[in-house]
Structures are given as C-alpha cells and as structure tokens.
C-alpha positions as CSV (number, residue, x, y, z in Angstrom):
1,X,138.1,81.6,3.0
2,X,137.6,79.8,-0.3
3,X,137.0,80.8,-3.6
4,X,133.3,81.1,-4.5
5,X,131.7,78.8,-6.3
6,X,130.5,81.3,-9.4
7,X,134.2,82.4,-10.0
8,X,135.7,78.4,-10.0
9,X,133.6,78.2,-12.5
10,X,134.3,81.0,-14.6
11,X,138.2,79.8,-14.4
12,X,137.4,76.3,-15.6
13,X,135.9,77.7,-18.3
14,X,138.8,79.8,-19.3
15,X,140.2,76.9,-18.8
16,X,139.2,74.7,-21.2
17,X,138.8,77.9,-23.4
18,X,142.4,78.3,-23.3
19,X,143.2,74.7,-23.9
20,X,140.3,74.5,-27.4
21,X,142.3,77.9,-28.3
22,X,145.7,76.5,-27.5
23,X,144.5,73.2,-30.3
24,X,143.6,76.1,-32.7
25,X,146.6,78.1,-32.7
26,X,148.6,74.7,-33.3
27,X,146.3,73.7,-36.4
28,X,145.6,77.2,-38.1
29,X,146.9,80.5,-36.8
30,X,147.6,82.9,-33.7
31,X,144.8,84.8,-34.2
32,X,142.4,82.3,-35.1
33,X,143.0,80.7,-31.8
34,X,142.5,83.9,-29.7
35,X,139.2,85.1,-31.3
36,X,138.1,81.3,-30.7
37,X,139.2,82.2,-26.8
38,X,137.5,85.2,-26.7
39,X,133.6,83.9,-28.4
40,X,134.1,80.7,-26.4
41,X,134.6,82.7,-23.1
42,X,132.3,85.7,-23.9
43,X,129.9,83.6,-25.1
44,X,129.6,81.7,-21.3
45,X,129.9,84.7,-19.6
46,X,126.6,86.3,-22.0
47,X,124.9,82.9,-21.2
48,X,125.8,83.6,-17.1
49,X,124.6,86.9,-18.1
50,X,121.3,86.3,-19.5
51,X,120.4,83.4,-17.0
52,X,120.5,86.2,-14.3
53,X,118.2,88.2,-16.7
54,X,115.9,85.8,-16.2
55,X,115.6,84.8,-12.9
56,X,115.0,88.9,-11.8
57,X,111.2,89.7,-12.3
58,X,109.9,92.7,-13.6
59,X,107.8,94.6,-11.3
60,X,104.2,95.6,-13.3
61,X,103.1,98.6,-12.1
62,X,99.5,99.6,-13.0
63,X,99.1,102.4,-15.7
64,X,99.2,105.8,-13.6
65,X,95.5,106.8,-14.3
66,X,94.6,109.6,-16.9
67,X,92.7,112.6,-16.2
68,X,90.1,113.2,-18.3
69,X,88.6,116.9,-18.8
C-alpha cells in the first residue's frame, strides 16, 4: 500500500513551505518565518479546497409551485 497521490502532494508542499519559511527565519525573524509557513500552506490547501468546490455541481431544483387562492 502506498501513499496516495493527494497527500504526496500536500507533504511536498509543506515541504518547500518549510524550506521558504526556514530562508525567512534566517533573514528576518522566528515569527516572520512561521506566519509565512502557515499562508504559504493554508493558502494551497484553500486553493485544493476551492478546486473541489468547483468541480461538484449544484443540483437546480425547480421552484416548488405556489398556490394561488
């Protein structure tokens, strides 16, 4: 059994989240570098998020007819 093909991609982008966040802690400061970590990997999971938004369609079910007296 091997690891699925939506969660090797969520670790290579935590990843290379980590490493951009790593390069910012060295330059400015500790927390500068985890809020970077946390927008860079929220923000692909949001996107993941969204494209399956997208790809379910909305069922349109007809207006339920009005009785009129």
């Amino acid at each position: 059994m091997g690891i699925s093909m939506d969660l090797m991609k969520y670790i290579i982008a935590a990843g290379v989240s980590f490493i951009i966040s790593i390069a910012a802690i060295i330059m400015g400061n500790f927390l500068s570098g985890i809020l970077i970590f946390i927008l860079l990997f929220g923000g692909y999971i949001l996107i993941n998020v969204v494209k399956g938004l997208e790809k379910e369609t909305p069922v349109n079910n007809p207006p339920a007819p009005t009785k009129d007296n």
